[in-house]
N, C-alpha and C positions, 0 to 999 in steps of 0.2 A: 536589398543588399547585393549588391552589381560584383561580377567579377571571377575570377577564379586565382585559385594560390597559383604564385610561379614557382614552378617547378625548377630542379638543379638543371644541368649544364647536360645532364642527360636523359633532358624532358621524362626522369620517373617521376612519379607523382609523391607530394608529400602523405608519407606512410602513418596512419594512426594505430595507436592502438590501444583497443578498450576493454578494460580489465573490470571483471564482475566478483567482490572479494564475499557476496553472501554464503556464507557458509550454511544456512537453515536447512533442514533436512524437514520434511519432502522439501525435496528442490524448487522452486520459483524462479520461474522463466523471467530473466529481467527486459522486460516488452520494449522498455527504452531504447537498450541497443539496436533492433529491428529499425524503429523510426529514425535514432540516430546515425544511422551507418546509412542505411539509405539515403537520408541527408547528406550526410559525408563526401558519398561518391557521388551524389549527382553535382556537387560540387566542384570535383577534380580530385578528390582523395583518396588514398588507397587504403583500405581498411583492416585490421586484425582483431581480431577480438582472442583473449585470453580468459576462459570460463572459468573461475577458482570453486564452482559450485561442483565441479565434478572431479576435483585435484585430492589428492591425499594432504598433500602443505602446500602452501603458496610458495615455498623455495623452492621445492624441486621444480614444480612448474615454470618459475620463472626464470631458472637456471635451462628450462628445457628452450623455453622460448626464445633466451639471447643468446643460445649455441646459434639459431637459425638465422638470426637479425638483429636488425637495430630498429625502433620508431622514432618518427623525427616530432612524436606529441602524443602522448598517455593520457586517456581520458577514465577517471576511476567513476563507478556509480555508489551514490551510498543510499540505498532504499530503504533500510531503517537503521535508525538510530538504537535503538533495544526493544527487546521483544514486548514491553509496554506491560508486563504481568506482575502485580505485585507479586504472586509468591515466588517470581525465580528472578526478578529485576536486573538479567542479563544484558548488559551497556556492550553494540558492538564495534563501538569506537575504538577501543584500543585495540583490537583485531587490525582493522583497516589500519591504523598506524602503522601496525608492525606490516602489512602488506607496503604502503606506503615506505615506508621506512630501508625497506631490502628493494625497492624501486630503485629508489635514491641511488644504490651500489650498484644498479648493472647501467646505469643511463644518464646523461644529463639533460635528455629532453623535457619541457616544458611539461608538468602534470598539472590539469586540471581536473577540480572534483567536482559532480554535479549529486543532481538525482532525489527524490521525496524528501528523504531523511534530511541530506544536505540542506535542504530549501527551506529547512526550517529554522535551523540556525545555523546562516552559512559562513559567516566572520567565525565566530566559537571555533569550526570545526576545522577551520584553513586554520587557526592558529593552531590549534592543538596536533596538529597533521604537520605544521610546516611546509605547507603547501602557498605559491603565490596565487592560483587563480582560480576561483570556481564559477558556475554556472547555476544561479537561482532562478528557478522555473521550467520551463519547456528551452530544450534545446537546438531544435531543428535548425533554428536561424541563427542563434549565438554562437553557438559552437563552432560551426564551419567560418560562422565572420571571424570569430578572434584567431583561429588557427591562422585562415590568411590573412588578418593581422599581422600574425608572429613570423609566418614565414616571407611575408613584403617589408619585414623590419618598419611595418606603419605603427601608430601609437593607438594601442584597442581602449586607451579609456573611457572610450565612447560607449562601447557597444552593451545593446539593451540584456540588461539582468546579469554581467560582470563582477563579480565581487574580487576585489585584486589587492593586493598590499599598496599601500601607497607611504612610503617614509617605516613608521614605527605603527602603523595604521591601516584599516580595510576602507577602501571605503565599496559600497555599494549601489549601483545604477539600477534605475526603477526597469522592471520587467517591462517589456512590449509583446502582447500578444497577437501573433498572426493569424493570419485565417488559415485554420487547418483543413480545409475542404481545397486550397491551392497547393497543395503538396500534391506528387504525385500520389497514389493506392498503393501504398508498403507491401514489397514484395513476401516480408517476413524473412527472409532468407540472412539475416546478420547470426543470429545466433541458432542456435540446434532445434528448433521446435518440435519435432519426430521425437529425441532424448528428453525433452521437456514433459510430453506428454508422458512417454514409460515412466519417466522415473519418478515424478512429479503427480501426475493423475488427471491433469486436466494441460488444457492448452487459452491462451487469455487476449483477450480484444477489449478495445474499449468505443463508447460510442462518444462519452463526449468528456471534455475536463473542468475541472473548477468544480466548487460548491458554493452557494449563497447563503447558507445553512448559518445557523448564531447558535450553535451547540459550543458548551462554554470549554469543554474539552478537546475536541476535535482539532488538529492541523492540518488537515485538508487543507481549507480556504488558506492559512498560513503557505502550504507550502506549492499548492497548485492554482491559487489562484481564486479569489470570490467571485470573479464576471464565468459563467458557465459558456463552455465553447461549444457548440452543438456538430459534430459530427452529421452530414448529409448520409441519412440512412442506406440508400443506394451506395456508397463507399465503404460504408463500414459492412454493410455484405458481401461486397467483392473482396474486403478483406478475409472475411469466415472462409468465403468460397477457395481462395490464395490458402487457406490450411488448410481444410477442408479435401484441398486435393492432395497435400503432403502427407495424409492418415489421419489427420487430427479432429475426431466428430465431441470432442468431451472441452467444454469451454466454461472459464471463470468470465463471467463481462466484469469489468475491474472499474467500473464508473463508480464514485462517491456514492452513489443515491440512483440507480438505472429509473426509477420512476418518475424523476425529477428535470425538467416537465413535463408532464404526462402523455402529453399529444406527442413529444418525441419518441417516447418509449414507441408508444402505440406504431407508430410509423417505422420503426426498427421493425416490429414484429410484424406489420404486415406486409414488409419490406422479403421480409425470411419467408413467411408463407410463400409469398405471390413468386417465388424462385422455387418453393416446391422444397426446401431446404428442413421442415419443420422436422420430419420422421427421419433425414437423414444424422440431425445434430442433437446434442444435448447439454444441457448449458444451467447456470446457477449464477446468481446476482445478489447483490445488495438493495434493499429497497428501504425507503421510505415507508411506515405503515398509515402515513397519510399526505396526500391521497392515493386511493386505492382503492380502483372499481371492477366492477363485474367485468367489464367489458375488457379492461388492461389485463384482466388475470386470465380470460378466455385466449385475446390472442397469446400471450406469452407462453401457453399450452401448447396453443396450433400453432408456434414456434419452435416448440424444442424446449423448453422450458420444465427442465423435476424440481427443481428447489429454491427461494431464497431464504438468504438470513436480512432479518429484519434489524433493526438497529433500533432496539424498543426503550433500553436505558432503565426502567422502571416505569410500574403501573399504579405509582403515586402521583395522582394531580399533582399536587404541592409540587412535589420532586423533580416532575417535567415542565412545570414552568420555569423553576428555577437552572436546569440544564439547559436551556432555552430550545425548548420544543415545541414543536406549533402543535403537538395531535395529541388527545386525549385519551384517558384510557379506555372509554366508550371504541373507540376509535380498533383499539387492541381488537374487541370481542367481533368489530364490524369483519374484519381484514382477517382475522381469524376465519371464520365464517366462509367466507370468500374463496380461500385457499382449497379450505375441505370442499367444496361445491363442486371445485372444479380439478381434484386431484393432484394439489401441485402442494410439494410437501415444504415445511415452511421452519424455520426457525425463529427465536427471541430471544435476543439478545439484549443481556443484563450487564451495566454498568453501574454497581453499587456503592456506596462509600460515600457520595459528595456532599456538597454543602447542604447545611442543613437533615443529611440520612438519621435517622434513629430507629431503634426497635419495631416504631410501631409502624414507621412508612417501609421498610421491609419486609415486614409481615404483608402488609397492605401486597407489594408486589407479590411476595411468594404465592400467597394465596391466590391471587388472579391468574398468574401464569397456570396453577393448578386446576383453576375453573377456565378457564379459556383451552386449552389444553392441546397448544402446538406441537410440533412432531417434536421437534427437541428444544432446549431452552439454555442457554449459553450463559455461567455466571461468570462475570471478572468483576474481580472486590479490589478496591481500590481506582483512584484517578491518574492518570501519568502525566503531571504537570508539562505542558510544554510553552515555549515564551511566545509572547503573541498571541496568547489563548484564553477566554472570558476566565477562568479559575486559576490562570497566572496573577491576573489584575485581582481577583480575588483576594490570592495569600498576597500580592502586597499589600492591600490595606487591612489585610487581618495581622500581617506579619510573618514575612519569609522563615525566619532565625526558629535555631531549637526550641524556643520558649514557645513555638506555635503547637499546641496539642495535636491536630488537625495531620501535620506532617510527615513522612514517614521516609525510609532510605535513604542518601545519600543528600542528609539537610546540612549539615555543615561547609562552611567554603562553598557552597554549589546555589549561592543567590540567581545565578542566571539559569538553574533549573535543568545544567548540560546534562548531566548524569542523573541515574530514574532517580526522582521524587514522586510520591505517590501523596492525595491529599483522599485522607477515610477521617470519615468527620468522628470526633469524639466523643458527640451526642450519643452515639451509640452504646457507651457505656460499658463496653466491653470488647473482645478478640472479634472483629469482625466474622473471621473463618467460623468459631464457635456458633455464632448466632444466627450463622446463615445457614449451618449445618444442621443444627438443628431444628429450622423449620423447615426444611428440604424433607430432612430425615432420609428414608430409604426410595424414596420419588427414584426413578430412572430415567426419567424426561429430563433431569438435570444435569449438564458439563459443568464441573468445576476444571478450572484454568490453574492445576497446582500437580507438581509434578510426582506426589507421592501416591498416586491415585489412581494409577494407568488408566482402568478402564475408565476412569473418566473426568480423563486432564485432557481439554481440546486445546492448550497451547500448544499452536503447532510448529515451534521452535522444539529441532531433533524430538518429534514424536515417532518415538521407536513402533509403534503400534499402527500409525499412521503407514508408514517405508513401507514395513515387515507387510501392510494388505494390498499398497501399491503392487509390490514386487508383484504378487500374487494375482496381482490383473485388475482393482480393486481400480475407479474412475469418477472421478465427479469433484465437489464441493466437500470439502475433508470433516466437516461437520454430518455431512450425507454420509461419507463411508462410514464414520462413527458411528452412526445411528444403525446403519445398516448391519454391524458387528453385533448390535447388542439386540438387532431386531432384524433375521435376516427374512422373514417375511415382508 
């Protein structure tokens, strides 16, 4: 994509400006901006960003920002859609509206929406926003094309992964994904990362994007893509090294699955070693708990490596085939094992309720988690229906509408799944909550994801407990600090 925007009559450059409306508390550095703006301006663009993560309302902010200027193109991100929990099923769509919405009144530049959430259902989210253009998928290269589109008065229908009104209609252009190793190494300097880390607890990089993963629940692949883009390990350290020098040694690596595939992982880490970087950083990931070897868990130690959370779903054979899981529970006790060997403290994570759950495959799992016995164990009861997703295709052939037992929150009017629906199968024969409670019983290895619990609600949507240990100096994988509160040993 050839060219650069032309500029007014007094060669300044066409001004963006991109607005982050996540209100979650701890705060979450949105990493996009960093690539995107970077992108921007090596383009010809002048950049602004407006953070609403650290504003009291998005009005005064926004009233502060057009006392100083105007942009000639507002880019908003939407990284999540709701906080995905059955017990608080908070939808942040109508937020963003209203952010959205009081745009509208200081400006009539072009707004597009991009961003995870977005990419999941990005027509839905342009209509209900009133917005004509967003960006599904990676941005780096769309964004800047359709901007100089808009400011050459060329016609952007073209350009890859556009979602735009066309008539009474969206229509949508299939994504093109680029080679991310031709971009220049992200400065990081678009948004605060210093403020990111205090306020926040960690600082976040990724190594590569996409998932190929057939988890029936998952939007990942939906919204980032199934082909995995691998990240040249040597780049993705010069990035750490780029924070690294700004104060930031505490890292989320935000990849789908970091172990995925393995030999990449491996190469990251001893990418970090061979830089001497291991003792200076500390860092926590998502992994796969298969596969998962001695060898992957040694280096990611001699990396800098305290903790992952595993994405274990349940330790019911039955359960994980039908979630579409490639590892078994044998699999659980191996990766278990493995962790403890080699000190690196590990979590498991529980996605209970789906097709086919009853009494006795929850028990199955509680039990194992209990005989397997990872540092902490993470429940979320209930499914978060998303479109595009294997247990979307599900409840349609079981049957979207209230007559679905299976269904839960906002089932009426809501066939395309916009607002949380939760799918907790009714096999279970009773209050899910109750029956997981009770085979937990008094376990402290266990997060419940419900907000009457404090000590141990890990949804970390305004987790007041979470801020209040940030503030206090508290750093890492917000599951780690958790753990660490109730075990400061």
């Amino acid at each position: 994509m050839e060219g650069r925007p032309q500029n007014g009559p007094d060669h300044t450059p066409m001004k963006v400006l991109l607005v982050n409306p996540n209100a979650i508390k701890p705060v979450v550095g949105p990493i996009a901006f960093d690539y995107l703006g970077q992108a921007l301006e090596g383009r010809g663009f002048s950049v602004d960003v407006l953070d609403l993560a650290f504003a009291e309302g998005h009005e005064a902010a926004l009233d502060a920002y057009f006392e100083r200027g105007s942009p000639d193109a507002v880019g908003i991100t939407v990284r999540n859609v709701d906080d995905c929990y059955f017990a608080s099923q908070e939808f942040f769509i109508p937020r963003i509206k209203r952010v959205v919405d009081y745009l509208k009144t200081k400006t009539r530049a072009p707004l597009v929406l991009g961003g995870v959430g977005f990419s999941i259902m990005p027509e839905r989210i342009l209509e209900f926003c009133g917005v004509d253009f967003g960006i599904k998928g990676e941005g780096e290269y769309a964004l800047p094309e359709l901007l100089t589109r808009i400011r050459e008065k060329r016609d952007p229908a073209d350009v890859p992964g556009l979602v735009f009104r066309a008539g009474a209609e969206f229509r949508r252009n299939e994504e093109r994904y680029g080679d991310l190793n031709r971009l220049p190494v992200p400065g990081r300097k678009t948004i605060d990362n210093p403020r990111y880390h205090r306020e926040g607890g960690q600082g976040n990089i990724e190594t590569k994007r996409g998932c190929d993963r057939k988890c029936v629940y998952c939007a990942d692949p939906v919204s980032k893509g199934r082909t995995i883009r691998l990240k040249n390990p040597g780049r993705v350290v010069d990035e750490l090294e780029v924070l690294l020098a700004g104060g930031i040694n505490d890292f989320h690596f935000c990849d789908s699955e970091f172990n995925l595939p393995p030999h990449h992982a491996l190469a990251v880490c001893r990418e970090i070693a061979n830089r001497k970087l291991g003792e200076k950083i500390r860092w926590y990931t998502y992994a796969s708990p298969a596969p998962f070897s001695d060898e992957l868990a040694r280096s990611m130690k001699n990396a800098g490596c305290l903790g992952i959370d595993f994405g274990v779903d349940s330790g019911d054979a039955g359960m994980l085939k039908r979630l579409g899981r490639e590892f078994a529970p044998e699999d659980l006790k191996k990766t278990a094992e493995i962790c403890r060997r080699w000190g690196i403290a590990f979590m498991y994570d529980l996605l209970l309720g789906g097709p086919g759950e009853n009494r006795e495959t929850l028990r199955a799992t509680i039990d194992l988690m209990k005989s397997v016995n990872p540092s902490k164990v993470g429940l979320s009861l209930g499914m978060r229906i998303y479109p595009g997703t294997g247990i979307a295709r599900i409840v349609r052939a079981e049957g979207d509408g209230k007559e679905n037992a299976n269904l839960h929150g906002c089932v009426e009017g809501n066939e395309d799944f916009f607002a949380p629906v939760f799918y907790v199968s009714s096999s279970i024969g009773e209050d899910i909550s109750d029956c997981v409670a009770r085979l937990v019983g008094r376990d402290e290895r266990f997060f419940f994801a419900a907000r009457e619990n404090r000590k141990r609600n890990y949804n970390y949507n305004e987790n007041l407990v979470l801020t209040e240990a940030i503030k206090k100096g508290a750093r890492g994988a917000y599951w780690d600090i958790l753990r660490k509160l109730d075990d400061p040993d």
